[in-house]
N, C-alpha and C positions, 0 to 999 in steps of 0.2 A: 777797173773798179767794179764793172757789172759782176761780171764772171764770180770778184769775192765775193759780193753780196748775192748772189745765186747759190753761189757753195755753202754760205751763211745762213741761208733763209731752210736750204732743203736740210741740213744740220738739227738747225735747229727741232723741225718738222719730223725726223727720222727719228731724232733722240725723243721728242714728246710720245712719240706713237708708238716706241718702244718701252715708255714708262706707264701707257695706258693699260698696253695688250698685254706685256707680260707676265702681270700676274692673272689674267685668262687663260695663255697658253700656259701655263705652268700646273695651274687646278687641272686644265684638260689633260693634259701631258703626266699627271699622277693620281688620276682618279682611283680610289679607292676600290678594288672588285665589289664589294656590294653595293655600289653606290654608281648614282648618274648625275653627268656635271649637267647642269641647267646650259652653260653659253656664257655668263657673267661672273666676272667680280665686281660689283659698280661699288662706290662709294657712294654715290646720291641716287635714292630711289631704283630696285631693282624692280619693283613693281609698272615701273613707268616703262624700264628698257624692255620686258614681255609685253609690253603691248604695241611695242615698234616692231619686235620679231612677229606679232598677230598680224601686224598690217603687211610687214616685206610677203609672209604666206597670204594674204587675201589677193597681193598683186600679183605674185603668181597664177592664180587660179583665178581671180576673177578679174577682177579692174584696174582701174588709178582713182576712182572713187572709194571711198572706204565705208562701208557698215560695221558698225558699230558691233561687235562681236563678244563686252561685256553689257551686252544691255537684256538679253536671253529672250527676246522678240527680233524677226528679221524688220528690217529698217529700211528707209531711201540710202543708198550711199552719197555720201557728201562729198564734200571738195574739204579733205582731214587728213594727213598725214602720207601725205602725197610725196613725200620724199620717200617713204620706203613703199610703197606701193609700187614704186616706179622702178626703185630697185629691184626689187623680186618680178615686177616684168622680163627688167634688163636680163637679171643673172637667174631667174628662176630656172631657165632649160639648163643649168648647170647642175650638177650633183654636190649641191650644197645645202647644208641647214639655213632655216632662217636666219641663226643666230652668225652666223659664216658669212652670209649678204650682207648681214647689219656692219660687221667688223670691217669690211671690203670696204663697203660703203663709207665708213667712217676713215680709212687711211687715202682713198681717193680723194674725198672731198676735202680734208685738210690740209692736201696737196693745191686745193683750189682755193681753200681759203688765205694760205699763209703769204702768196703773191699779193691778191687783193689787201690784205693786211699790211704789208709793208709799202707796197703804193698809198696808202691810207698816212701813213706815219710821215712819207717822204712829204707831202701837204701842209703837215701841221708844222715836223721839228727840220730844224737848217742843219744841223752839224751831225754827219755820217757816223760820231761815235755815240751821240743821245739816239740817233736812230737802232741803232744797234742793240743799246742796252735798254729801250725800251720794246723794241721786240723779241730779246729776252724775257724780258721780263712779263712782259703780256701773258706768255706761254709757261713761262715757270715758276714766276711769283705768288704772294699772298701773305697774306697779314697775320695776326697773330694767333690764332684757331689754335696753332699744336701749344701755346703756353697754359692754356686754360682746357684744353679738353681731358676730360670728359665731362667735368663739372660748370661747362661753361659751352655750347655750340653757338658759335660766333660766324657768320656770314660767310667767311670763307670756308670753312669746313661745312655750313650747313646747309648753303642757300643754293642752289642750280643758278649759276648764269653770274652769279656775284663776283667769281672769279674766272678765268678760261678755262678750266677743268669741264665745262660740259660741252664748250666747243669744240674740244681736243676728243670727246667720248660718242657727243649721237651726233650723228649725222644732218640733221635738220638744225641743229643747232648751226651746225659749220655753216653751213647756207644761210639761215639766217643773219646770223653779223656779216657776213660775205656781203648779203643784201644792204643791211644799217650801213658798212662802209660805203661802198658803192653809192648806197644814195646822199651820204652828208658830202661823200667828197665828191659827187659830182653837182650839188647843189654847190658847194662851195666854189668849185672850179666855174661850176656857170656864173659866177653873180660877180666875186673879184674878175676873173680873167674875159669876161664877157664873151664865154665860148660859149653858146645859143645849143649844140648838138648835146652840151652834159648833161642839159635840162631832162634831155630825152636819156639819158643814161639813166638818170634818175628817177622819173618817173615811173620806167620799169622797173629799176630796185627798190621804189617802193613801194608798187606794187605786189613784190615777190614778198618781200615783208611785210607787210600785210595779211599777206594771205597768211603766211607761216606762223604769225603770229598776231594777231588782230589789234592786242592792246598797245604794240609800239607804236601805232597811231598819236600816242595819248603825249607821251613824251619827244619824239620826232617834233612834234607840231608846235609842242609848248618851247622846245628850244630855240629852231630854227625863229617862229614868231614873235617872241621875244628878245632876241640877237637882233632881229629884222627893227623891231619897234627902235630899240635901241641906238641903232644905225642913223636911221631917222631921226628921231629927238636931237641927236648928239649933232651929227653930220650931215644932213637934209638926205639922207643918201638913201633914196627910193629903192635901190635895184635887188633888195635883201625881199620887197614882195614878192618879187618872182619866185621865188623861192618859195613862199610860202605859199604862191600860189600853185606852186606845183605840185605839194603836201596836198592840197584841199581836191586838185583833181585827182593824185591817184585814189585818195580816201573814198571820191566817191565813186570811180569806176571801180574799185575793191568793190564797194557795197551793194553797186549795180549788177556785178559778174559772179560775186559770192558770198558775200558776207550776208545778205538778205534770204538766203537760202538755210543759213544755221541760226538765223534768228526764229527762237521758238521752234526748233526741231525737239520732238522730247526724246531721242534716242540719245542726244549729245547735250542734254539738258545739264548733268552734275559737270561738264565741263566749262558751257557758258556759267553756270553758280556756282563756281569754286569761291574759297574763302581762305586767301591765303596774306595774310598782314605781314609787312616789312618788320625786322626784328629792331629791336632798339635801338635809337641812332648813333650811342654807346658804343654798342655793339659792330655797329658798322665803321664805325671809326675804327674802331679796334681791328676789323678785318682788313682795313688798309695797313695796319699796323704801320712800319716804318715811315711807308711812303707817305702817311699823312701828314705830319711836319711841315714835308716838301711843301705839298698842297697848299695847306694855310700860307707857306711861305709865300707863293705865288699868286697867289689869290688875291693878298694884299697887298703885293707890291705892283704899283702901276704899269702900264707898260704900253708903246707904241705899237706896236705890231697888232694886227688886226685879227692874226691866226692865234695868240694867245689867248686875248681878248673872248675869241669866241669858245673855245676850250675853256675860259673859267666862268663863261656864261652857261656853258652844259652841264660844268660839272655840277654846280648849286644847282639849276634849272631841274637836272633829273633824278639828284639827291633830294628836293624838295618835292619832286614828283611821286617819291616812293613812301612820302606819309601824305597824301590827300586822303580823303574818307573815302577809300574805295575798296569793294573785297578783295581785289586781286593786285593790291598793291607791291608785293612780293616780286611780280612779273615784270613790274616797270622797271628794273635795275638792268635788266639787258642791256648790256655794250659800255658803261658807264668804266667797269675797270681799265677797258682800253684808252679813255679820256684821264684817268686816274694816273695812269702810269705814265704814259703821257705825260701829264703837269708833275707826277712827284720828280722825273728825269730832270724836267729843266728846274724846279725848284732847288735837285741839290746845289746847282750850282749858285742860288742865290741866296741859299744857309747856310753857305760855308763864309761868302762875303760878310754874314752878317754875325755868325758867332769863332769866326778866326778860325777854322779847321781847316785842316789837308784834303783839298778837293777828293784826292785818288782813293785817302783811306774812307771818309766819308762813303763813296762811290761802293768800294767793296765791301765794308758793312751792309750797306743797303743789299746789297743783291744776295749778300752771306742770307742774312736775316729772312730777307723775304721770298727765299728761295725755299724756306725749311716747310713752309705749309705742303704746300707739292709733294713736297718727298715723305711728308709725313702721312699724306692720302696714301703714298707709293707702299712705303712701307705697314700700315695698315691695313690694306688688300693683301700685298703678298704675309703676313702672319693670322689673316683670319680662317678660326678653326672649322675643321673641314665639316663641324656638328652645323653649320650654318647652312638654313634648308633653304636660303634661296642662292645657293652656290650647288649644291648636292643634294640630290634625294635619293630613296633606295632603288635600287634598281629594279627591286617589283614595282614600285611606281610607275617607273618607266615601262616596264614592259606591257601593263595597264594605258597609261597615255597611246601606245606603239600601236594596239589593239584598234582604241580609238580612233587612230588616225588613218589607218587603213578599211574599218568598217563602219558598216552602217551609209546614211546620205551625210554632205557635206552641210556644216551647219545647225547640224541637232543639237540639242540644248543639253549639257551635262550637268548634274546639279555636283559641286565639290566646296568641300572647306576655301577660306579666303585665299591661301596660298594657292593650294592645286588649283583652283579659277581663276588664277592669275597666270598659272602656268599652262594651262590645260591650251591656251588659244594659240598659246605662240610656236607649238610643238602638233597642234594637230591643225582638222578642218573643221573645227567645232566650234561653237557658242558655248558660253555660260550667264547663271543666272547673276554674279556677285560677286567678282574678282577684282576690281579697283575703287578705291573710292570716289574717284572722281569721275571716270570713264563711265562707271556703273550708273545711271539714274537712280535717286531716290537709296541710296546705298546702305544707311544705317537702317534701315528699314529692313532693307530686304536679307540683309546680313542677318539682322534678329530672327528673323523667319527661318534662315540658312541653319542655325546656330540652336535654333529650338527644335528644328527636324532633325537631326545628329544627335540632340541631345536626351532625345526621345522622350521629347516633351509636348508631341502631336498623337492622340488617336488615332488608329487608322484610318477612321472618316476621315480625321483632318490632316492626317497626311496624302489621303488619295487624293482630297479636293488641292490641298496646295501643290503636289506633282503633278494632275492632271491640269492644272488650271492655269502651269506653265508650261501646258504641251513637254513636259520633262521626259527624252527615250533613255539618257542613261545615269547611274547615280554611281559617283565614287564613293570608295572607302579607302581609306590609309591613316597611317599616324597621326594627320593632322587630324581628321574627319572623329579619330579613337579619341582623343586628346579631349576635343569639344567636351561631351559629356563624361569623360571618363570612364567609358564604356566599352566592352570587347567584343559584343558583336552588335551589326547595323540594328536599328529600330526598324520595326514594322515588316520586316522582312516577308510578312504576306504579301504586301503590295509587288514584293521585288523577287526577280528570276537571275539566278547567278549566273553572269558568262566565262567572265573567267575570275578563277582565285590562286592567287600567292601566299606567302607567307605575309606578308607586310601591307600588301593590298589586294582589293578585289574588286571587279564593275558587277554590276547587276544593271539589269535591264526592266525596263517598266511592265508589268502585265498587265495584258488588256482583260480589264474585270468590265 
C-alpha cells in the first residue's frame, strides 16, 4: 500500500510542476529574436517573483541576510527572504540564472512539501480513498474564478495562497505550509496521542513559520486557543493548553531571535504597512465553489470524532479571521484551502445521504468542476501574448541591463520606470529607487518623482538635486521610460553622459557637475 501511495503522491507532484513550468519553458524555448524572456509566466504578481530572483542574486554574492535592494539606500540586511538567499548560496557556483535557482528551488521543495502534506491528511481523514481525492485536489482544485472571469476576480484566481497555486509556484511558500502542517499536526499528535517529543516538532515548525511569515501568528493561535477553550468547557480536558502553550512560546522566541529586529526597520517599512483586505466573503465562497456545499454540509452536521470537530473549528476560526479590522487581512487565508478540501471530501459523502444522490457521480463532478480553475490558470499562461513586458522585453533592454550587471560597483542605484526597477534587481547587482509597491518604502511618493523626471517635468536644478540627492550613478531609458511622458528623447540630458545606446534603449551615466 505504501509504495501506491508513494507512486501517487510523486504523480501527483510531477504532473503539478509540469503544469507550472511549462508554459516558462515554452516562452523560453520560443523567444522571439528581438525580444528577452524575463524567467516568468506567473499568473499572480510577476513583480513579487523579481524580487525573489533579486534575493536568490544577493545570496549569491553576499549573504542569507537580505538588504533591501528596492529601497535605493543601502540598509542593515534582515532576516527577509531567506529561502532564496540560501538558494543562490547553495546553487549560486552553478552557471545558472537567478530565475533557473528560483525554478530548481521551487521543484525541490515541492518534493518536500507534498510528503509532509500527505502525512498531514493521513491525521485528519480515516479512508485511503478521501485521502486520496483530497490530495488531489488540494493541488488541482479551485472554485469558481474561470465562470466569472474577467468581469468578476474571485479568490481563487486572484488571491496568492487562497488556493495551492502559490505553493506549487515560490518556493518559500512550499515551506511555509510545509511549516503550518508540521506544526498543527504535530500540536495535534502531541495533545490526543500524549507524545511529549511533537511538542518539539512543533515548536520548531512554528517557529519557521513565523519567521516566513509573521502574521500566521494571528490565525495559528486564535484556532488552536480556541479548539483548546473548547475542549475545556465541553470535556474538562486541559491537555489542548499545551498546545497553546507552545504557540505563545515560539511567538516569543520568533520575537526575541527576529521579529524585533524588522520592527521599525524603515528599509522594509511598505512591507511591515502593506494594506491588503480579504475580498468579499461572497466571493470567497464562491472560490470554494463546489466544495462549498460540502462544507456547510459538515459543519452542521454533528459529529463524534474529535479530528472533525477541530477541522470545522479552523475552518470558521480562520474564515473569520480574514475579515477582523486589520490591513493585512488578505495574508491570513494561508493554509485554510487545505482544511477546506479536507471538509468538502468528507462532506460529499454526507450530501449525498441527505439529498438521495450517487455517491460515485456526486464524487466526479466535484473534482470535474473543481478541477477547471487550475487549468484555466494553465491555459491562460500558456495563450498570453508575447506583447506582455513582464514575460519579454527587447532585447536592447537586455543588452542595457547585461552592461549593468557586469559594470560599475555592486549595488549602485539605477533610476528606471516601474517595470524596468522591478526588473533591473533580479537580473543584475544593482539597486533601484522604485520598483515594487510594497518592497519599495514610501512608493507612491517616490513613483511621482520617478514619473515627473521621465516626463520632463523637472528643471535641471531639480533634476540634479533629485539625482544627486539619491546618490543616483546610472539612469535608464526604454519604452517604458518613452511611454511616461511621451517623449522621444531622455529630459535633461545635460545632466547625463551616454554609455551605451541601442535602438530601443540607452544607460547614461551621472556627470559629475
Amino acid at each position: 500500500m505504501w509504495r501506491k501511495n508513494l507512486l501517487f503522491i510523486i504523480a501527483v507532484v510531477l504532473v503539478s510542476q509540469f503544469l507550472v513550468h511549462l508554459p516558462d519553458y515554452l516562452r523560453w524555448k520560443n523567444t522571439p529574436s528581438d525580444l528577452w524572456f524575463t524567467g516568468q509566466v506567473s499568473w499572480f504578481d510577476p513583480w513579487d517573483l523579481n524580487v525573489y530572483f533579486g534575493a536568490v542574486g544577493w545570496g549569491e554574492r553576499a549573504g542569507l541576510l537580505f538588504q533591501n535592494l528596492y529601497d535605493g539606500h543601502a540598509s542593515a540586511p534582515l532576516y527577509i527572504f531567506t529561502v532564496y538567499t540560501l538558494l543562490g548560496k547553495l546553487l549560486g557556483s552553478f552557471d545558472l540564472s537567478n530565475a533557473a535557482i528560483f525554478h530548481i528551488g521551487t521543484v525541490f521543495l515541492n518534493f518536500v512539501l507534498a510528503p509532509i502534506l500527505w502525512w498531514f491528511i493521513k491525521i485528519f481523514l480515516e479512508k485511503d480513498v478521501e485521502r486520496k481525492i483530497a490530495f488531489f485536489l488540494i493541488y488541482f482544485g479551485g472554485g469558481l474564478g474561470w465562470l466569472f472571469f474577467p468581469n468578476m476576480v474571485l479568490p481563487d484566481l486572484g488571491q496568492p495562497g487562497f488556493i495551492f497555486e502559490s505553493a506549487t509556484r515560490r518556493p518559500h511558500e512550499a515551506v511555509s505550509v510545509s511549516f503550518i502542517l508540521l506544526s498543527l499536526g504535530g500540536l495535534w499528535i502531541g495533545t490526543v496521542y500524549r507524545k511529549s517529543k511533537y511538542f518539539v516538532l512543533s515548536a520548531i515548525s512554528l517557529l519557521g513559520a513565523f519567521y516566513l511569515h509573521p502574521y500566521t501568528v494571528l490565525p495559528l493561535s486564535l484556532i488552536v486557543s480556541i479548539f483548546g477553550l473548547y475542549q475545556w468547557l465541553k470535556n474538562k480536558d486541559k491537555s489542548f493548553w499545551k498546545a497553546v502553550l507552545t504557540i505563545g512560546i515560539s511567538g516569543f522566541v520568533y520575537l526575541v531571535l527576529f521579529g524585533r529586529h524588522l520592527i521599525g526597520e524603515s528599509s522594509f517599512a511598505g512591507l511591515q504597512g502593506q494594506v491588503q483586505f480579504s475580498a468579499n466573503p461572497l466571493y470567497a465562497v464562491l472560490g470554494w465553489g463546489i466544495l462549498f456545499p460540502f462544507i456547510v454540509t459538515i459543519i452542521i452536521t454533528p459529529t463524534s470524532r474529535k479530528e472533525i470537530s477541530f477541522m470545522k473549528f479552523w475552518f470558521v476560526i480562520q474564515f473569520v479571521s480574514m475579515y477582523l479590522p486589520l490591513g493585512f487581512q488578505k495574508l491570513l487565508g494561508r493554509g485554510l484551502w487545505i482544511d477546506a478540501v479536507m471538509l468538502g471530501v468528507i462532506g460529499v459523502g454526507l450530501f449525498v445521504k441527505k439529498v438521495n444522490l450517487q455517491y460515485k457521480f456526486l464524487l466526479i463532478l466535484t473534482i470535474a468542476l473543481a478541477s477547471i480553475s487550475p487549468l484555466f490558470i494553465f491555459a491562460k499562461k500558456i495563450s498570453e501574448p508575447a506583447g506582455n513586458r513582464w514575460i519579454y522585453i527587447t532585447s536592447d533592454e537586455k543588452k542595457v541591463i547585461d552592461y549593468l550587471d557586469i559594470n560599475g560597483k555592486n549595488e549602485e542605484l539605477v533610476l528606471a520606470s516601474y517595470r524596468l526597477s522591478n526588473i533591473i534587481p533580479a537580473n543584475t547587482k544593482k539597486r533601484v529607487y522604485a520598483g515594487h509597491e510594497y518592497q519599495t518604502p514610501d512608493f507612491k511618493s517616490r513613483i511621482t518623482q520617478v514619473n515627473k523626471f521621465y516626463s520632463g517635468g523637472m528643471n535641471d536644478q531639480e533634476a540634479k538635486d533629485f539625482l544627486n540627492g539619491l546618490n543616483t550613478t546610472w539612469v535608464f531609458w526604454g519604452p517604458d521610460e518613452k511611454v511616461i511622458g511621451g517623449i522621444s528623447k531622455i529630459p535633461n540630458l545635460e545632466l547625463l553622459e551616454p554609455v551605451i545606446e541601442e535602438k530601443e534603449a540607452s544607460l547614461y551615466k551621472i556627470k559629475k557637475l
